[in-house]
N, C-alpha and C positions, 0 to 999 in steps of 0.2 A: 638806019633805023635805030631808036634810041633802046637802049635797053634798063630795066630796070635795078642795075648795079650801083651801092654806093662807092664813090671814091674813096680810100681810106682817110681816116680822121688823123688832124694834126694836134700837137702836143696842147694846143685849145681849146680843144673838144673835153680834156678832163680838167680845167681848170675848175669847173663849179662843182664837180665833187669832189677837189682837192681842198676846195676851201670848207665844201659840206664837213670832210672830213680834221680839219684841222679845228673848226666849232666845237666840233665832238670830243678830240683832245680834250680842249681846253672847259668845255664842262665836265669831264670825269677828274680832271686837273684839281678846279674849284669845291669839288667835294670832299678833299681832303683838305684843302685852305682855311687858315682862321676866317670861319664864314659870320660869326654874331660875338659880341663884346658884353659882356654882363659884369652888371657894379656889384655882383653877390659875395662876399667874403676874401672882397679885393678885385681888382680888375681881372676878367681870364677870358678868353676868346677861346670859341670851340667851333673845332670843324661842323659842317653840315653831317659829315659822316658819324661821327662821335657822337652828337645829339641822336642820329636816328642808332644806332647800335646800342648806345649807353640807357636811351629812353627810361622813362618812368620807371620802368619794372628791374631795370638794372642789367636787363640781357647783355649777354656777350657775343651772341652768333643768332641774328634775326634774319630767316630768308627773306622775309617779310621787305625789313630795309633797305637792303639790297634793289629787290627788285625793283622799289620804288624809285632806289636813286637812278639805277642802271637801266631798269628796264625799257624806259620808251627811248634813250640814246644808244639803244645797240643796233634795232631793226636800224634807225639813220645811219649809224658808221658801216651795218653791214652792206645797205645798198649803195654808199660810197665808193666802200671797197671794190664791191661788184663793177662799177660805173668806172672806176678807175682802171682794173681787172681787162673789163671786156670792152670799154671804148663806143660805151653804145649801141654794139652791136645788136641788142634788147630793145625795141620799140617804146617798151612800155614803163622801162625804166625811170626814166625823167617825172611819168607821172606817179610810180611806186614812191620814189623820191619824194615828193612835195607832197603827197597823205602824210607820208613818216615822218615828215619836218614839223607840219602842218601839225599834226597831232600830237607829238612829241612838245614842240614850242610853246603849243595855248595852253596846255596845261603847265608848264614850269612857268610861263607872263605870270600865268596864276596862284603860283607857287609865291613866286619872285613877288608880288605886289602883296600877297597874306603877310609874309615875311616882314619884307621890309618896314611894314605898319604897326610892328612889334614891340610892344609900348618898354622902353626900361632897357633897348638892348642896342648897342653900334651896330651899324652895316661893316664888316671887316670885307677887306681885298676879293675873299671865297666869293661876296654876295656880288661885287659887282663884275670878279671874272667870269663869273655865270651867265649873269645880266650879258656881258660881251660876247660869250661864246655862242648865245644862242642867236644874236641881232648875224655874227658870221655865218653860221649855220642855214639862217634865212636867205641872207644877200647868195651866199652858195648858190642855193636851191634856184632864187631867181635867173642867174646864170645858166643854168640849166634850163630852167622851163622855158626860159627865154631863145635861149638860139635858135636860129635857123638851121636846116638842115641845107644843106648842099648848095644853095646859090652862093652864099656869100662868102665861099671856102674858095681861097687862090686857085686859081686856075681853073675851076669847075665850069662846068657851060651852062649859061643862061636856060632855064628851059618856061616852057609858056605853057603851061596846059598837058603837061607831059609833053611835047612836045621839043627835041632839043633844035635851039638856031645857035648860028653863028656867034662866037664871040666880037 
């Protein structure tokens, strides 16, 4: 009689939050990167982080910017970690996963495309590591939403309807 036990997961099972997680890097990476080039009193590149701390007003410590740059890639990195952590053990993971990408993403495309159409200024390295980290970020997540569960894992038994047959 079949029972309903997973087999345990193989070192493939966390590859897509491995890569969820390495996007994630590499966008906090990019926000300290010469991210825009400006002809203003010589050439000078400035991080994304720099623009938003230094802003208009001259601040030096805005939680404000922070949360902007950090905040929708943390919920992602933290349910990576989790994902990598506990190996799926969480049902519901995968789909936590792809809202936090999913919401996190369209708004930085958003970000990424105001930006880029920035009349008078270079795209530097920062803009298009970003651009990069977040297309990894995505492709991750698909990995994930995508697997199957248990059929296609070596050695696991076919089953048909809950049902397990014969290999």
């Amino acid at each position: 009689m079949a029972t309903n036990v997973r087999p345990p997961r193989g070192p493939g099972s966390t590859l897509g939050y491995a890569i969820v997680l390495l996007g994630a890097g590499l966008f906090v990476t990019s926000c300290f990167l010469p991210y825009n080039g400006f002809e203003v009193l010589g050439k000078r590149s400035i991080s994304l982080y720099q623009q938003l701390m230094l802003g208009p007003n001259g601040g030096s410590s805005d939680l404000g910017a922070l949360v902007y740059l950090f905040g929708g890639v943390a919920p992602v990195a933290v349910v990576a970690i989790v994902g990598l952590a506990r190996g799926e053990r969480w049902t519901g993971l995968p789909f936590l996963l792809v809202g936090a990408v999913a919401g996190w993403s369209l708004t930085w495309i958003g970000v990424l495309l105001r930006l880029g159409t920035f009349a008078g200024a270079s795209l530097e390295v920062g803009f298009w590591l970003q651009a990069v980290s977040i297309g990894v970020a995505v492709i991750g997540t698909i990995l994930v939403a995508t697997r199957r569960r248990g059929a296609h894992e070596r050695g696991a038994p076919v089953t048909r309807r809950g049902v397990e047959t014969p290999p």
